[in-house]
NUDRENZA-715103 format. One record per atom (N, C-alpha, C): residue number from 1; atom name; x, z, y. Coordinates in steps of 0.05 Angstrom, whole numbers. Layout:
N
+-----+----+--------+--------+--------+
!   k !  a !      x !      z !      y !
+-----+----+--------+--------+--------+
! NUM ! CA !      X !      Z !      Y !
...
+-----+----+--------+--------+--------+
END
This chain:
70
+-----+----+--------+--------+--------+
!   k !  a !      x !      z !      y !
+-----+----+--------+--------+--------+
!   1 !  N !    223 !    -47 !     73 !
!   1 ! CA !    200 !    -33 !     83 !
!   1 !  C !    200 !    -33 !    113 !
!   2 !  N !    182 !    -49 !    122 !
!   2 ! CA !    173 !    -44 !    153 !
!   2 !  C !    143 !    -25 !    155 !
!   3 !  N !    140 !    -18 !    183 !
!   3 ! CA !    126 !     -6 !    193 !
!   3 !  C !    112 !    -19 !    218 !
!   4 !  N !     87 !    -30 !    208 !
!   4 ! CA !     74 !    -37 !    225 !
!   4 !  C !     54 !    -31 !    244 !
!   5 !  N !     54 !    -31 !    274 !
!   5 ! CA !     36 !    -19 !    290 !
!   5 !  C !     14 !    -39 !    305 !
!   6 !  N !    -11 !    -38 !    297 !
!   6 ! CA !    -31 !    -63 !    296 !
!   6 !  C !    -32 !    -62 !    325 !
!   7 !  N !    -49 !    -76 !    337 !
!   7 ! CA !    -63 !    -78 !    364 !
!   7 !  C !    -84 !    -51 !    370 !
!   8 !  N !    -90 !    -46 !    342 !
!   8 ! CA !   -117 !    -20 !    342 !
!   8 !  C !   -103 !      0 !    337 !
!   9 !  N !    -70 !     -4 !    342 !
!   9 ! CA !    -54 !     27 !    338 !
!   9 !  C !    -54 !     37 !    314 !
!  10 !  N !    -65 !     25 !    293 !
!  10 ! CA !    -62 !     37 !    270 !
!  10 !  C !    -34 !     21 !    247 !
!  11 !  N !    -33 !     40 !    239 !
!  11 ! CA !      1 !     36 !    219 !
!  11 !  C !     -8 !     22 !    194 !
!  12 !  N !     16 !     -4 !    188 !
!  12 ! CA !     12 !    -18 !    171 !
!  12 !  C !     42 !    -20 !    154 !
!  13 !  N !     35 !    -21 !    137 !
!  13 ! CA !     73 !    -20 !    119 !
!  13 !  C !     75 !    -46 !    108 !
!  14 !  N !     90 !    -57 !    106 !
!  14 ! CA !     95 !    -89 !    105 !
!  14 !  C !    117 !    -84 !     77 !
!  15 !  N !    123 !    -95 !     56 !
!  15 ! CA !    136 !    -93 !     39 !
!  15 !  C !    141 !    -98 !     13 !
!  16 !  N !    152 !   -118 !     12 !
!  16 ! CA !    158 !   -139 !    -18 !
!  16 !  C !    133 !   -167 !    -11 !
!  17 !  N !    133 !   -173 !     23 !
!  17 ! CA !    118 !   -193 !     27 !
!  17 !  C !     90 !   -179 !     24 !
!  18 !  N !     87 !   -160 !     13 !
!  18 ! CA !     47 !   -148 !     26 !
!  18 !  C !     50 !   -130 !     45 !
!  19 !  N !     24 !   -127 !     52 !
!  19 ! CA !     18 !   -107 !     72 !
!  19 !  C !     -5 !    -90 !     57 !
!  20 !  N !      8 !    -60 !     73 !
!  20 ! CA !    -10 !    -38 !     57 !
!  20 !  C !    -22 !    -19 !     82 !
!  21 !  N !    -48 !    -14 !     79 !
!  21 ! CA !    -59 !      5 !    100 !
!  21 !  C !    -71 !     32 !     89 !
!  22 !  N !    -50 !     48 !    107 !
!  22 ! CA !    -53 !     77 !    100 !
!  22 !  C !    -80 !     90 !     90 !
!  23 !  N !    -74 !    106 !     72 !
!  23 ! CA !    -97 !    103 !     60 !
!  23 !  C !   -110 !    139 !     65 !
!  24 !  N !    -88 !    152 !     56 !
!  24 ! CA !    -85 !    188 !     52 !
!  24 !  C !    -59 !    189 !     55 !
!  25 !  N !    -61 !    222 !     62 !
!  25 ! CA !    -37 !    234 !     74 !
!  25 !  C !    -38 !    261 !     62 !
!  26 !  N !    -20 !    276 !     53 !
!  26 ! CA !    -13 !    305 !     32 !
!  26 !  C !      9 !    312 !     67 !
!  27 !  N !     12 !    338 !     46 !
!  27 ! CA !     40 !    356 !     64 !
!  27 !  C !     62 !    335 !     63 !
!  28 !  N !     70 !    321 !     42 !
!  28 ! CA !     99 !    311 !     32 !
!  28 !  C !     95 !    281 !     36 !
!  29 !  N !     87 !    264 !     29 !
!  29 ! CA !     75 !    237 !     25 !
!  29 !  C !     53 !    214 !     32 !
!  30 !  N !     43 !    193 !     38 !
!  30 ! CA !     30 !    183 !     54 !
!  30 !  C !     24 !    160 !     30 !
!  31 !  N !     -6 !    154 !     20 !
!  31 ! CA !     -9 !    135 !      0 !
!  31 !  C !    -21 !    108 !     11 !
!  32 !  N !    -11 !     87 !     12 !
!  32 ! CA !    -10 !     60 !     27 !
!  32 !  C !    -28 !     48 !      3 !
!  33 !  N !    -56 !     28 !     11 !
!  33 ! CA !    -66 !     14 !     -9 !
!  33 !  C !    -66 !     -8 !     -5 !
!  34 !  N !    -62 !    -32 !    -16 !
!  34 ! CA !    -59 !    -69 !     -5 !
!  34 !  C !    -87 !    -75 !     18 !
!  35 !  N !    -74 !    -82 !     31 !
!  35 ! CA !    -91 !   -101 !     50 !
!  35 !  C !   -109 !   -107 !     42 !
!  36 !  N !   -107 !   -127 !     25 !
!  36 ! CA !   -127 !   -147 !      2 !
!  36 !  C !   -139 !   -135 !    -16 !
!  37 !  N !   -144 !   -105 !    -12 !
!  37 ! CA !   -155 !    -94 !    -42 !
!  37 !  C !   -185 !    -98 !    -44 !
!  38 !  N !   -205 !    -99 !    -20 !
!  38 ! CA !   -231 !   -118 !    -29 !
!  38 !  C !   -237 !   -152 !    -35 !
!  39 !  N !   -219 !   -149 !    -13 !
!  39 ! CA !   -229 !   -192 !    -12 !
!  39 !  C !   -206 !   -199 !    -37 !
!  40 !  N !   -182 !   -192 !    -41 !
!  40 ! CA !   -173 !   -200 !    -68 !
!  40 !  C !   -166 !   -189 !    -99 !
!  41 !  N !   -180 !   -166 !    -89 !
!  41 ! CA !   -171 !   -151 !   -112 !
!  41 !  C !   -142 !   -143 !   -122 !
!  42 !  N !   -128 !   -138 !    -95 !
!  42 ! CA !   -115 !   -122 !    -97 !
!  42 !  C !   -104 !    -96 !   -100 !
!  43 !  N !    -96 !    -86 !   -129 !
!  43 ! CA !    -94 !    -60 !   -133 !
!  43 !  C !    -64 !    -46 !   -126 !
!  44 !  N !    -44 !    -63 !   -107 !
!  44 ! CA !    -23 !    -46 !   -108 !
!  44 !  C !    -22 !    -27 !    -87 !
!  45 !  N !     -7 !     -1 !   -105 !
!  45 ! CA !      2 !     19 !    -77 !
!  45 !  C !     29 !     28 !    -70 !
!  46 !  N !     34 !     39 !    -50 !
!  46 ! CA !     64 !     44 !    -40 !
!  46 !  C !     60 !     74 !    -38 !
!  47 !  N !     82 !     88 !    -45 !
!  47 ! CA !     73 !    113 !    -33 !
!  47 !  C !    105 !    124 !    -18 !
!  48 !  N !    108 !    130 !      8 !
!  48 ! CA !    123 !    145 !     27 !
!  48 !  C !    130 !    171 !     21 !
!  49 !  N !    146 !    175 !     38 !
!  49 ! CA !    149 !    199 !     44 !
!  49 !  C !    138 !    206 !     74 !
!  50 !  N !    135 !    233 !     73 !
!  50 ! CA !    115 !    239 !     98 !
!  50 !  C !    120 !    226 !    131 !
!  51 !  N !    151 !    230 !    130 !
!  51 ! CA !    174 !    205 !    153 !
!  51 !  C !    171 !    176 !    150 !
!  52 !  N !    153 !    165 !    135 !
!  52 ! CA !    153 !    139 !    133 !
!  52 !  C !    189 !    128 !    128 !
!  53 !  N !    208 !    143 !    114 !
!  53 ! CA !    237 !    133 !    122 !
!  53 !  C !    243 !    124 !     91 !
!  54 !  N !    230 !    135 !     62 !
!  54 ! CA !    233 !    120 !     35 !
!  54 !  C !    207 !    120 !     16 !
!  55 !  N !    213 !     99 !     -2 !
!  55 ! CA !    193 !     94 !    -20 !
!  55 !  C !    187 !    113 !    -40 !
!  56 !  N !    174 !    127 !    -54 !
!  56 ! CA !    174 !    149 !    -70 !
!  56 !  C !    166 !    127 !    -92 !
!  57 !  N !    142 !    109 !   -100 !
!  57 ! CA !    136 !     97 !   -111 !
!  57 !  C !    117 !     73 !   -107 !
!  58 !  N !    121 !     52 !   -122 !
!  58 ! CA !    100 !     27 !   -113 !
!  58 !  C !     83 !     20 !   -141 !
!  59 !  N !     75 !     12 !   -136 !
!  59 ! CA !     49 !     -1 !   -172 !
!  59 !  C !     39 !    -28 !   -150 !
!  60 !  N !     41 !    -49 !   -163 !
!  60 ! CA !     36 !    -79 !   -152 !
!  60 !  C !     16 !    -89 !   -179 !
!  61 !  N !      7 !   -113 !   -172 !
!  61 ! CA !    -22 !   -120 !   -198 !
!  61 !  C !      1 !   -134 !   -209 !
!  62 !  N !     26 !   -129 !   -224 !
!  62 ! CA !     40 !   -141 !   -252 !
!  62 !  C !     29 !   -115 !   -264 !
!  63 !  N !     30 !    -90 !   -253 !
!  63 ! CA !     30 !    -60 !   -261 !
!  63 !  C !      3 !    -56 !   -280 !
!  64 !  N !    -20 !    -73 !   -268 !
!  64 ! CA !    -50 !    -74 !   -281 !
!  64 !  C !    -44 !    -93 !   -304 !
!  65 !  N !    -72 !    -88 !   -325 !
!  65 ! CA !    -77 !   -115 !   -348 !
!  65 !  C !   -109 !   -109 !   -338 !
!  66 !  N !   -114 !   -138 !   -350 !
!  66 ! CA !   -126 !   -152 !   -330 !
!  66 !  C !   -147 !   -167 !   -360 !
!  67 !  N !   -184 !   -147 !   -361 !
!  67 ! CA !   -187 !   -166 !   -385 !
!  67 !  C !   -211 !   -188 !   -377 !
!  68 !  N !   -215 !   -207 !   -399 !
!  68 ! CA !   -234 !   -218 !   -374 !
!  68 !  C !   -268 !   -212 !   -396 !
!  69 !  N !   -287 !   -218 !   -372 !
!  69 ! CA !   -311 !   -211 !   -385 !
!  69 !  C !   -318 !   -229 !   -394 !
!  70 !  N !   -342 !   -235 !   -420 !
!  70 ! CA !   -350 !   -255 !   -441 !
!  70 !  C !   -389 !   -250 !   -435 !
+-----+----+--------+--------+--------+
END
């Protein structure tokens, strides 16, 4: 897990090779959503702790099923 700080100052989390941009923030925890969640349909999230210092939980698209339309 890295912590990334863009050019526009805004925080990016880098981790398992994606990047996640902050999405929401609670008292305890901070919910990260993929980079790519419009242009690729990316549904994974990371979720912190409020210190950005551990993972509480991640869901990546193995985590989705996936049906297709007819």
């Amino acid at each position: 897990m890295e912590i990334i700080t863009t050019s526009a100052r805004k925080k990016r989390l880098a981790h398992n090779g994606f990047v996640y941009i902050k999405k929401t923030t609670s008292k305890l925890t901070i919910r990260w959503e993929c980079s790519q969640r419009a242009a690729k349909s990316c549904k994974g999230v990371v979720v912190t702790d409020i210190n950005m210092t551990s993972i509480n939980s991640t869901t990546t698209m193995r985590d989705f099923s996936f049906t297709s339309k007819r």
